[in-house]
TORKOL-4160 file (C-alpha; in steps of 0.2 Angstrom, whole numbers, padded with zeros to 4 digits, m for minus):
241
<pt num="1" X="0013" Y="0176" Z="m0117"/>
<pt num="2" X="0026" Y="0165" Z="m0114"/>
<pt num="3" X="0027" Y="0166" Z="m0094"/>
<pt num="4" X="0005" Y="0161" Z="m0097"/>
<pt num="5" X="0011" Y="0144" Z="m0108"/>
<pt num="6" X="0023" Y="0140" Z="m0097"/>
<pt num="7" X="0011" Y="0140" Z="m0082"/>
<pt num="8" X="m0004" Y="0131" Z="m0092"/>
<pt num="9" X="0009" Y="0118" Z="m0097"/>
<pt num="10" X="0015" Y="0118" Z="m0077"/>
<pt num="11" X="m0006" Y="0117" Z="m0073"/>
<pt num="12" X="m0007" Y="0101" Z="m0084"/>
<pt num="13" X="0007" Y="0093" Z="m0078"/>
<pt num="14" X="0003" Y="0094" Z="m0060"/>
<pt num="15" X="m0014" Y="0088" Z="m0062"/>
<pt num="16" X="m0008" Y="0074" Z="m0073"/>
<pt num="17" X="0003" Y="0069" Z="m0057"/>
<pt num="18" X="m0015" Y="0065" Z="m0047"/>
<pt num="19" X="m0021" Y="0049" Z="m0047"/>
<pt num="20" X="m0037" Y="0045" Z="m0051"/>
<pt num="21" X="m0049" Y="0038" Z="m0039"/>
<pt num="22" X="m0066" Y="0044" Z="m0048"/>
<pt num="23" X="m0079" Y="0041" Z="m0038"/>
<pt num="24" X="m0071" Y="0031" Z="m0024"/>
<pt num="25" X="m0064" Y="0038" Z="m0008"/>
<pt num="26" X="m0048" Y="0033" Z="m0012"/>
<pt num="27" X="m0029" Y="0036" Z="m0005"/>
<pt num="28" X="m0014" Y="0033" Z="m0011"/>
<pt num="29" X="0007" Y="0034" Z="m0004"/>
<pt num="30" X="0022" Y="0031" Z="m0015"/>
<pt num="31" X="0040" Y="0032" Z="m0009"/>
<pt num="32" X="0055" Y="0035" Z="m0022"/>
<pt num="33" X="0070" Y="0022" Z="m0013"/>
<pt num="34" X="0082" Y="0031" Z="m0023"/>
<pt num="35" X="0079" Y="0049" Z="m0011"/>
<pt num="36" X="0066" Y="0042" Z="0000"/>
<pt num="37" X="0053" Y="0055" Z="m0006"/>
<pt num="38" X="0035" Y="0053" Z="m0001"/>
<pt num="39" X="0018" Y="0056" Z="m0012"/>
<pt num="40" X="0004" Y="0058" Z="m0003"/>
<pt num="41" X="m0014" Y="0056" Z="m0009"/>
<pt num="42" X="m0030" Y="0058" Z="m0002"/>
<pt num="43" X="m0038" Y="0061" Z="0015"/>
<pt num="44" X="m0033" Y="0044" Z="0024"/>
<pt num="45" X="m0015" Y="0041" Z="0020"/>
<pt num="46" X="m0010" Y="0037" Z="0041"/>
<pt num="47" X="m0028" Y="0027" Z="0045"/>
<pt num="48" X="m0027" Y="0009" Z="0046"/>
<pt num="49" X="m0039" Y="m0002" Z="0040"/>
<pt num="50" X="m0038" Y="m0023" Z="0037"/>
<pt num="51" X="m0025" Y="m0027" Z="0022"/>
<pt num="52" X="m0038" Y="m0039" Z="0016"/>
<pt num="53" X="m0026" Y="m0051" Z="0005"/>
<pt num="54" X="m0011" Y="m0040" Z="0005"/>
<pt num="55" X="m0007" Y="m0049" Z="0019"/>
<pt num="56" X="0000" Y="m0062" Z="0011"/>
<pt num="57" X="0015" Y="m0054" Z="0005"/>
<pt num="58" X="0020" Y="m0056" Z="0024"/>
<pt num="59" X="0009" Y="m0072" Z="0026"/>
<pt num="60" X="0022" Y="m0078" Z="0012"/>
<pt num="61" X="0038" Y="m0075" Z="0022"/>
<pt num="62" X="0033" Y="m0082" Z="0039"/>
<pt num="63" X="0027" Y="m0096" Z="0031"/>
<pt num="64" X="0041" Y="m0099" Z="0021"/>
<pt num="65" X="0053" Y="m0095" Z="0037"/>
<pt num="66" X="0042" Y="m0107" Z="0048"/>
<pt num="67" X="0041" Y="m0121" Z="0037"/>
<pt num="68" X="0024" Y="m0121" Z="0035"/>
<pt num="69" X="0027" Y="m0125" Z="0018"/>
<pt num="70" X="0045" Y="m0132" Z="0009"/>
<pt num="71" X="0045" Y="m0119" Z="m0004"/>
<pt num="72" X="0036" Y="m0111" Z="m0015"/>
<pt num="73" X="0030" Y="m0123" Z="m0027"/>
<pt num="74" X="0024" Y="m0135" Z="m0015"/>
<pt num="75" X="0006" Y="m0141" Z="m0018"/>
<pt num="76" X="m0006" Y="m0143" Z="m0003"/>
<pt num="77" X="m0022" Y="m0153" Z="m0006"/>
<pt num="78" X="m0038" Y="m0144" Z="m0011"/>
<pt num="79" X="m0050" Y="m0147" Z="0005"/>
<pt num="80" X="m0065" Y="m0149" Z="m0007"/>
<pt num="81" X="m0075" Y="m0135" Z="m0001"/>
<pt num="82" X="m0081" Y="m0126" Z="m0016"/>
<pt num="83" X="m0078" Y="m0106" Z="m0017"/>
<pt num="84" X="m0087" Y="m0091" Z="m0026"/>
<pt num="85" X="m0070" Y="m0090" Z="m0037"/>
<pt num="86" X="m0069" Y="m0106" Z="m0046"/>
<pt num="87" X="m0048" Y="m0103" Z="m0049"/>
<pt num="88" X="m0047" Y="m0108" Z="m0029"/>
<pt num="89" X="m0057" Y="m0124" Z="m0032"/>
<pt num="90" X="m0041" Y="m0135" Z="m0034"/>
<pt num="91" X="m0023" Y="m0141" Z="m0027"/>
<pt num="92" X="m0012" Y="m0124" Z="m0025"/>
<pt num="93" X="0006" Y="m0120" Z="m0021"/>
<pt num="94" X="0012" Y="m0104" Z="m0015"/>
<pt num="95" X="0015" Y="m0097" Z="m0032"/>
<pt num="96" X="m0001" Y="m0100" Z="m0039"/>
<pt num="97" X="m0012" Y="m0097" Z="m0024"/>
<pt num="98" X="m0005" Y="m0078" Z="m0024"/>
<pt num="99" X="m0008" Y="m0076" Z="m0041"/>
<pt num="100" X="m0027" Y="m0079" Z="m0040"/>
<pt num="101" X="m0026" Y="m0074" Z="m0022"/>
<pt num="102" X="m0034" Y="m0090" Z="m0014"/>
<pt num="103" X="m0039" Y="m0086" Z="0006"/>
<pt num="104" X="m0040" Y="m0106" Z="0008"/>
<pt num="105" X="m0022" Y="m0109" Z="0006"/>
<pt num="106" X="m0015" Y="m0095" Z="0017"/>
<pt num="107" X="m0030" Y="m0098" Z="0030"/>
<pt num="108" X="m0020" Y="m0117" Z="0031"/>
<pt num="109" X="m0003" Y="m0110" Z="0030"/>
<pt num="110" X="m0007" Y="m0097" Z="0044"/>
<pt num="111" X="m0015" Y="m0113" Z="0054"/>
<pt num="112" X="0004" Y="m0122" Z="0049"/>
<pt num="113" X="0009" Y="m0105" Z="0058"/>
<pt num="114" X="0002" Y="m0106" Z="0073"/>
<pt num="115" X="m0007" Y="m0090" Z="0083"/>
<pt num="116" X="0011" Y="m0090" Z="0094"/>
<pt num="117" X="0021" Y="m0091" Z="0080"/>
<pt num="118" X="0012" Y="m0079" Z="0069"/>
<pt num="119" X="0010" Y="m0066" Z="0082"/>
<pt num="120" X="0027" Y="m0064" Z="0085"/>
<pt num="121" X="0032" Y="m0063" Z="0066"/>
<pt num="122" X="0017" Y="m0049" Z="0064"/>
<pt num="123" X="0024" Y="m0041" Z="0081"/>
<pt num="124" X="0044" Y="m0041" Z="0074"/>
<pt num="125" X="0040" Y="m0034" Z="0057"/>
<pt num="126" X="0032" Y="m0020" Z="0065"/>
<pt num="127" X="0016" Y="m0023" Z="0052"/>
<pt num="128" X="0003" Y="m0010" Z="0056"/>
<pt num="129" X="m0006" Y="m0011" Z="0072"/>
<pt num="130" X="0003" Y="m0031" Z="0076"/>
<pt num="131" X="m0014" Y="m0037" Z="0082"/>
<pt num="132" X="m0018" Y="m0055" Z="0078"/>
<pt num="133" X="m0029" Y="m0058" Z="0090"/>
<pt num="134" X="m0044" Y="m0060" Z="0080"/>
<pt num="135" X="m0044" Y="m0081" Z="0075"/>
<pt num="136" X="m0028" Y="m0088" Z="0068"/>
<pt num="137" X="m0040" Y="m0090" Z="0051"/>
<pt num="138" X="m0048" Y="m0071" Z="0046"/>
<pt num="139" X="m0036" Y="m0059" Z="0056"/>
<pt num="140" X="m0031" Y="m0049" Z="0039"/>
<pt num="141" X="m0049" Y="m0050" Z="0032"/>
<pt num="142" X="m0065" Y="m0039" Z="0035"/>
<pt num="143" X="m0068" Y="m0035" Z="0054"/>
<pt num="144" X="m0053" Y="m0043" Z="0058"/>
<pt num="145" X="m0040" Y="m0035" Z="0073"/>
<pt num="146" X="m0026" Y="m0034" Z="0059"/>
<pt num="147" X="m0026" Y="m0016" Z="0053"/>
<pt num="148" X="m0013" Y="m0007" Z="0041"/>
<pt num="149" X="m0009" Y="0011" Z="0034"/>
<pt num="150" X="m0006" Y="0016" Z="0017"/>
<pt num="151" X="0012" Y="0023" Z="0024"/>
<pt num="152" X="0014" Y="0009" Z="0034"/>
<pt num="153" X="0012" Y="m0002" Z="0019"/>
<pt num="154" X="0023" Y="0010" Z="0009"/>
<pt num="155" X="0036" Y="0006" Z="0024"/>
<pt num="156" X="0034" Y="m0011" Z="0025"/>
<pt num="157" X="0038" Y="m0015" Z="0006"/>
<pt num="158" X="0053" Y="m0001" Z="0007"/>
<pt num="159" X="0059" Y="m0014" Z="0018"/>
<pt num="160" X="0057" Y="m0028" Z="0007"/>
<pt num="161" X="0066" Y="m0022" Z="m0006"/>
<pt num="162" X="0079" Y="m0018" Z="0004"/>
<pt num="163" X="0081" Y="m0034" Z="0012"/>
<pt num="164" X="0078" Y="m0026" Z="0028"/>
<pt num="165" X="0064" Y="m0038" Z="0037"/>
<pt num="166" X="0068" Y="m0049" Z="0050"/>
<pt num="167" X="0066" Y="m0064" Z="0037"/>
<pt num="168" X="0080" Y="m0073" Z="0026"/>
<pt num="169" X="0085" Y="m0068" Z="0012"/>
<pt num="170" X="0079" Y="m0084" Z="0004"/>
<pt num="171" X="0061" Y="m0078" Z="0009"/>
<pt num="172" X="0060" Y="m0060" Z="0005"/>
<pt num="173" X="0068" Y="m0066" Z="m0015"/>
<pt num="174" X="0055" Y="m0080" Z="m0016"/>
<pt num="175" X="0042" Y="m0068" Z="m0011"/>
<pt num="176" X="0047" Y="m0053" Z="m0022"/>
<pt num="177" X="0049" Y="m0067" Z="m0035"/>
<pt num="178" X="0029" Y="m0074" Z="m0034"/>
<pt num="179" X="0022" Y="m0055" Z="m0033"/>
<pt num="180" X="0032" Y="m0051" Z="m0049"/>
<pt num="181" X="0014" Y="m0046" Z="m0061"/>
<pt num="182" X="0025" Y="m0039" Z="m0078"/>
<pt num="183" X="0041" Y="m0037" Z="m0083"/>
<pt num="184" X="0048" Y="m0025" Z="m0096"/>
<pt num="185" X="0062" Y="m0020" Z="m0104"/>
<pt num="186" X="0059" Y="m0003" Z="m0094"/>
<pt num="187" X="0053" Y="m0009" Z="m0079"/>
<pt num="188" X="0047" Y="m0023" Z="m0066"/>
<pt num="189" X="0029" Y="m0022" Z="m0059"/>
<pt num="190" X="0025" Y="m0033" Z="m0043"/>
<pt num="191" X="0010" Y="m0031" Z="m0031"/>
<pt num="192" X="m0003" Y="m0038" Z="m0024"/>
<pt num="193" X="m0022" Y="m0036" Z="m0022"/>
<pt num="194" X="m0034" Y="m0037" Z="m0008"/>
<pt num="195" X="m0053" Y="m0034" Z="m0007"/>
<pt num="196" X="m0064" Y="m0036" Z="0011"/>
<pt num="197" X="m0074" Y="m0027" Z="0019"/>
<pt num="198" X="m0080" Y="m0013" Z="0006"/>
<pt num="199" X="m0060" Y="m0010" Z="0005"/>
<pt num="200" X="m0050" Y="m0012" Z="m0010"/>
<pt num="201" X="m0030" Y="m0011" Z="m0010"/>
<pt num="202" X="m0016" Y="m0013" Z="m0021"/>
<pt num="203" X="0004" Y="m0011" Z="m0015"/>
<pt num="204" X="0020" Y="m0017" Z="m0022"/>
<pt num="205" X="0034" Y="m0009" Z="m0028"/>
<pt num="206" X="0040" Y="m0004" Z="m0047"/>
<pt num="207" X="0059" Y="m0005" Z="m0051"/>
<pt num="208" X="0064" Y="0005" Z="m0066"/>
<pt num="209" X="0081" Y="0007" Z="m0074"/>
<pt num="210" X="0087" Y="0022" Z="m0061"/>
<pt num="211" X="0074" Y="0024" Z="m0048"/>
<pt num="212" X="0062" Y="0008" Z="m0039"/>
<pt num="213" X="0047" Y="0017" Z="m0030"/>
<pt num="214" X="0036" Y="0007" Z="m0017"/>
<pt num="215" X="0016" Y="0011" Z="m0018"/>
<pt num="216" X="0001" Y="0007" Z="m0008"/>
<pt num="217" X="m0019" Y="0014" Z="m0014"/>
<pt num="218" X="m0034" Y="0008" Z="m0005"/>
<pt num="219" X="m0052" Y="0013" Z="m0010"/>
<pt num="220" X="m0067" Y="0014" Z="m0001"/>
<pt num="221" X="m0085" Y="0016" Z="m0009"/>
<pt num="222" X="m0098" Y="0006" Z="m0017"/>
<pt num="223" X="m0088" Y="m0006" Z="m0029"/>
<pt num="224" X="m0071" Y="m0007" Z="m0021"/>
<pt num="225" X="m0061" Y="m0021" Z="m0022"/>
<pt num="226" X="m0044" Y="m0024" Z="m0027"/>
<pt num="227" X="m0045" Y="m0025" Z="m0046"/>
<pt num="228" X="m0052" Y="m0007" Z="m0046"/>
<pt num="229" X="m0040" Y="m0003" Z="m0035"/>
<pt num="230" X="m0026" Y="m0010" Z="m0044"/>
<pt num="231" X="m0031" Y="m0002" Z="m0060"/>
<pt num="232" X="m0032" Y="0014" Z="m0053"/>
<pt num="233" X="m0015" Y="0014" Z="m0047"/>
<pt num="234" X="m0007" Y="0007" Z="m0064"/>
<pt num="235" X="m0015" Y="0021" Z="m0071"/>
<pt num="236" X="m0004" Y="0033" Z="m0062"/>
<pt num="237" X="0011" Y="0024" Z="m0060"/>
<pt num="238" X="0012" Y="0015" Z="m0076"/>
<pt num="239" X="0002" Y="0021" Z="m0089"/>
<pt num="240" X="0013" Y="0028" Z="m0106"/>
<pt num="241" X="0027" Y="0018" Z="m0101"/>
């Protein structure tokens, strides 16, 4: 009887360690830095599909490299074209622009960029399939050339907590700094949405006390987007904490 409790409790922990993608065709990766061990989740783990908006957590660091813009409280002028999300409809730095997720400002920073400039950046970090060949404006979004994995995502972050892009340090602090969403006593949550295309993602990276784990979960199906996405993921990684 006691072997039998054991198991049950066993059974309910391992389905307790699942995320939750309900009705969604959903995947999901996360690495332990500490031991380097991988989770994997779903079906679609290794195919690429467009980051949608995550791109800007790379976006960030060229632009930042480049000079595109000084820092990242530096405000660029609202072009006056009004947005189906009212929170994009006015002046933005890179700090704000990544917490509401504005396209507008990082279409202009990629333009700052430059195609040359952007492809080699994409191309030297190694970011998923390096095509930005698509315009210089929509590359990351829906039906764009720019596609990424769930491990490759997973990679990429490991990276950036590392400190191991080809980027200064200066950028890959500021950009871990502007995709921080929560900080505990316990823990330290950044990420960052995306939503195109019938996709939704979230990645980012926890840091606890004695382990920092980097994640990546996409979802496909009717209603994906990023917040869906995002919640599902906080669900695993965070809920209970």
């Amino acid at each position: 009887m006691k072997v039998f409790w054991i198991l049950v409790l066993s059974l309910k922990f391992l389905l307790a360690s699942e995320p939750n993608f309900g009705k969604f065709d959903g995947s999901g990766v996360v690495v332990d830095l500490n031991n380097s061990e991988r989770s994997i989740f779903g079906k679609h783990a290794d195919e690429r599909m467009n980051p949608c908006s995550t791109f800007k957590i790379l976006n960030s660091m060229i632009a930042l490299d480049s000079g595109a813009v000084r820092d990242e409280n530096e405000t660029l002028k609202w072009d006056g074209v009004v947005r189906e999300y009212p929170v994009w409809n006015h002046d933005h730095s890179m700090r704000s622009a990544i917490g509401v997720s504005a396209v507008w400002f990082y279409q202009e920073l990629a333009r700052r960029v430059g195609e040359k400039k952007m492809g080699e950046m994409v191309r030297k970090t190694g970011y998923g399939n390096m095509d930005t060949s698509h315009t210089i404006i929509d590359f990351w979004l829906g039906d764009g050339s720019l596609k990424i994995s769930a491990n490759e995502e997973t990679d990429f972050l490991s990276k950036l907590v590392r400190n191991q892009l080809p980027f200064t340090s200066r950028a890959m602090r500021v950009t871990k700094e502007i995709m921080t969403l929560d900080k505990h006593d316990n823990y330290t949550l950044a990420g960052k949405t995306g939503s195109c295309g019938g996709i939704g993602w979230f990645v980012g990276f926890v840091e606890e006390a004695n382990s920092t784990k980097a994640f990546a979960f996409n979802i496909r199906g009717e209603g994906a987007n990023g917040s869906v996405a995002k919640k599902i993921a906080l669900d695993y990684l965070i809920k209970g904490k």
